[in-house]
N, C-alpha and C positions, 0 to 999 in steps of 0.2 A: 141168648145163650151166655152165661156166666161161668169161666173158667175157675178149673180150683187153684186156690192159691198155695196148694201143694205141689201142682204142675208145674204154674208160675216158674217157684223160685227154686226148682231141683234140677237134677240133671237128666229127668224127665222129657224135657221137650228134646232137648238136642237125640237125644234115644229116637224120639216120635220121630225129629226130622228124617233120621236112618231108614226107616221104614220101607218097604216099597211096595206093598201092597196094604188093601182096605183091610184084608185077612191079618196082615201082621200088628194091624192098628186094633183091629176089635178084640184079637187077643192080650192086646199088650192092656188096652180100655177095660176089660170085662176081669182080669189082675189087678188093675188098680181100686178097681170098683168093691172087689171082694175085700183088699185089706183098708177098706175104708176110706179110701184116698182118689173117687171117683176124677176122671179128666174133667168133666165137665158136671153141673148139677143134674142134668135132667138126661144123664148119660143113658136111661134105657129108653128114650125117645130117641138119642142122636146110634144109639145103638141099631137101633129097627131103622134108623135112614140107612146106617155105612153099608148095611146089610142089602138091600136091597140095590147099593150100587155095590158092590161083593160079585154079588150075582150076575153085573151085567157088565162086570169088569176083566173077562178070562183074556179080553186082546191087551192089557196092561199090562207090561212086563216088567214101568218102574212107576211109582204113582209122582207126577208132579205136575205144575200148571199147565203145560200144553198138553200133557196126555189125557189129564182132565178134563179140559177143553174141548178136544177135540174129539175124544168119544162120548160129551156128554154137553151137547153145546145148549146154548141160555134158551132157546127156545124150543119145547116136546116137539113142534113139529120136525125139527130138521132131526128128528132124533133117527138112529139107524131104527127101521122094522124091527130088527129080530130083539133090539133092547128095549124097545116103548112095550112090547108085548109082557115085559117083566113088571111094569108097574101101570097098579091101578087105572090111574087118568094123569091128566097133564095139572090140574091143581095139585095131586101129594108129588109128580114127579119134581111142580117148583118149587113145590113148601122145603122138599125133604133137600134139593139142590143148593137152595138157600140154605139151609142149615148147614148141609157137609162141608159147601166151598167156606163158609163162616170158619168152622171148625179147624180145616185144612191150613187156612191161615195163620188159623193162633199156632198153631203146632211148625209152621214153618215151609209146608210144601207148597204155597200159593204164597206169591209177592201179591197183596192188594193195600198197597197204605192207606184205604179210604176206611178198610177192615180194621186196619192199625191205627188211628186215628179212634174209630170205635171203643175198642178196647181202653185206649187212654183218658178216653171222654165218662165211661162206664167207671172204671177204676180213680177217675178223681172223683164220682158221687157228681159226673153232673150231665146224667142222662136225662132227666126230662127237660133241663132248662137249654140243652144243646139238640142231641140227640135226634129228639120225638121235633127239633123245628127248621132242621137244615136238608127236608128234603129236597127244596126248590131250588135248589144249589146246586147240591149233591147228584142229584139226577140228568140236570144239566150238563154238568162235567163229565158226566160218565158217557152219557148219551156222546158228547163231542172228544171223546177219548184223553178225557186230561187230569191228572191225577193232583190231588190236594195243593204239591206245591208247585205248580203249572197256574193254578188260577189267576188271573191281573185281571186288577179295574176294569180298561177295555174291553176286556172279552164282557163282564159281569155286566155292564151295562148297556151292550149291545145286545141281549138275550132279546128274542121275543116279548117273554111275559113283562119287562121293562117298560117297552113301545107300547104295550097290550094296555097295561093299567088295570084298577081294577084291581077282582080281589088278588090274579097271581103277582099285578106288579107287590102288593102288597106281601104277598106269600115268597117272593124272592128277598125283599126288600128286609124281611123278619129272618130269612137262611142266613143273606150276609152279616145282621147283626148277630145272629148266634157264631157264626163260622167264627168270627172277628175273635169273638171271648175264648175259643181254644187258645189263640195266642197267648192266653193268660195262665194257661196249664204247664208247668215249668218242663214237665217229658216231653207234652207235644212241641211245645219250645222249641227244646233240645236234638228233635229226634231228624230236623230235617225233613220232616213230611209235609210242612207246609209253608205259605208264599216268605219271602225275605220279610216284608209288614203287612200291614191288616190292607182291606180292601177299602179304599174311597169313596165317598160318599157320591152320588150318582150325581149328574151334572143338570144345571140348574140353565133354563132358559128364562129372559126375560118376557116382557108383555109387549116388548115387538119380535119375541119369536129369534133374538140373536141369543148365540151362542156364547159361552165363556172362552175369552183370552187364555192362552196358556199362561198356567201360570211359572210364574221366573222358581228357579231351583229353589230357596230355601221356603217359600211358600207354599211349593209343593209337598216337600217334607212334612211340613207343618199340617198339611192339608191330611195327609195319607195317615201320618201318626195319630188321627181322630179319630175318635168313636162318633161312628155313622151316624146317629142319633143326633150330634152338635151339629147334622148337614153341613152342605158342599159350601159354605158362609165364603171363604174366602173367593173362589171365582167369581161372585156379583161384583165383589169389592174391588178385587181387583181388574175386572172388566171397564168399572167405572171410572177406576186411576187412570185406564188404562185409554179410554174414551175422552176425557175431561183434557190430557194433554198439557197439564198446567202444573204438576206437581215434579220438584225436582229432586226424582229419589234415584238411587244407584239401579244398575240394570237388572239386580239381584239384590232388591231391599230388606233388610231382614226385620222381625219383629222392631225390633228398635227406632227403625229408622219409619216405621209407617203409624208406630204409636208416639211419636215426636210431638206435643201439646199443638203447636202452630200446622202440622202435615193433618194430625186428624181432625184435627176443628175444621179444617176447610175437607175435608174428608166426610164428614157427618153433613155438611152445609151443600152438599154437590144438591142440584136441582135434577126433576125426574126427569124432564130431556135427555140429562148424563146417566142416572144410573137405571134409567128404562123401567123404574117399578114405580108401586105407588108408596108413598112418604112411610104408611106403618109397615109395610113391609123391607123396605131400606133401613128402617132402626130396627127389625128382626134381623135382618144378618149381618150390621153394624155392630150388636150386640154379642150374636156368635161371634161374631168375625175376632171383637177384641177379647172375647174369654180363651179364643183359639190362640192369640198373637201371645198373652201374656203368661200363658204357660211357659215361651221361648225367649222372653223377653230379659234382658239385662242390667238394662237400668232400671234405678227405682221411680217408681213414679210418683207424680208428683202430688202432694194428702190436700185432697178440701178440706178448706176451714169453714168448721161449721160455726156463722157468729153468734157469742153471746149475749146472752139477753141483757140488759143494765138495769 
């Protein structure tokens, strides 16, 4: 459902908000429709939905989220008898439910910021690359009652489909990287509806099966401000520091102090006993680990000389 962008930015919606019945809406709809300024594109489809809850709306005395709710709850069966009798079957009663509660939103009578998020992601042009991949998220959250800017790491990678593996670990694993690039949309940004930073990349176990070290405050940061994609690099590394017992760095090291020429040379040289993987995998998140560090990093580092030939 795509709204008009004559709705949008007039004094249209605050009108819709007034409203208080689905009557006052399809008349106010089927007026805008006629001077060419329909509410939505595909308004005499969402027209034959309002209509049909119109009809099975005479106990609404103001239309708004709980009243909608709760004479018209997510599932046909718990629906009252005498209002399931007014439509079809339970496929157009949820086709058509999805629609309206959609609509209601944009318009102001339903708080849903996952609805609002929608809208933001549709309106920057980046619905298929967001949109159509963040169901496995999305659903999640909804399912556990938690709204866009409630989601944290923990919860995300304590999911089932996580533990599961497979294609849903995989199909979560694809939501958090799409969910992450909202952050990149300056209104969704701006608007509050979602977490303080992106979500972290899921926690990485070694090959005896131990766990990642917390990591100390500024590598946390460092860790959380990544795109999931570069993985969880710093937890191995730091598990390893943190095992190894021999490096003497501040409680709260910061990039600086752990790309130090003499701290990583003996950082790169740890043996698999200490960093618990095998050697090509230790220079895969040694790698990450220091394209993560020197984004944050302060000093200059220090240029190979490549020698001349005579």
């Amino acid at each position: 459902m795509t709204t008009s962008a004559q709705f949008q930015s007039t004094d249209e919606a605050t009108h819709l908000e007034s409203m208080k019945s689905f009557s006052d809406i399809i008349i106010f709809g089927n007026a805008a429709a006629s001077a060419g300024h329909p509410l939505v594109q595909n308004w005499p489809q969402m027209r034959g939905a309002l209509l049909m809850f119109e009809r099975a709306s005479a106990d609404i005395e103001q239309l708004t989220e709980a009243t909608f709710t709760t004479a018209f709850p997510q599932n046909f069966a718990a629906l009252d008898p005498t209002k399931k009798a007014l439509f079809p079957n339970s496929k157009v009663y949820d086709m058509a439910r999805s629609n309206v509660w959609r609509f209601l939103a944009c318009i102001g009578h339903i708080d849903d910021p996952w609805e609002e998020l929608r809208m933001m992601i549709r309106q920057a042009g980046r619905q298929a690359e967001i949109e159509l991949h963040w169901g496995a998220l999305k659903t999640a959250a909804i399912k556990d009652g938690l709204a866009p800017s409630e989601i944290r790491s923990e919860w995300v990678w304590s999911l089932p489909a996580e533990a599961e593996g497979g294609h849903r670990r995989q199909s979560l694993r694809r939501a958090v990287t799409v969910f992450n690039r909202i952050l990149d949309i300056p209104e969704a940004s701006a608007s509050g509806l979602l977490p303080p930073c992106k979500i972290s990349a899921p926690t990485v176990h070694d090959c005896r099966g131990r766990a990642p070290v917390q990591l100390p405050n500024k590598l946390l940061i460092y860790q959380e401000s990544t795109e999931i994609e570069a993985g969880n690099a710093l937890s191995p590394v730091w598990r390893a520091i943190d095992s190894a017992g021999t490096f003497n760095l501040p409680e709260d090291p910061s990039a600086d102090d752990i790309l130090a020429p003499d701290v990583w040379s003996n950082i790169k040289d740890l043996p698999r006993r200490v960093t618990g993987v095998a050697d090509t995998t230790w220079c895969q998140y040694l790698t990450r680990a220091k394209r993560i560090l020197l984004r944050h990093a302060t000093r200059p580092r220090p240029i190979r000389q490549t020698p001349v030939a005579s």
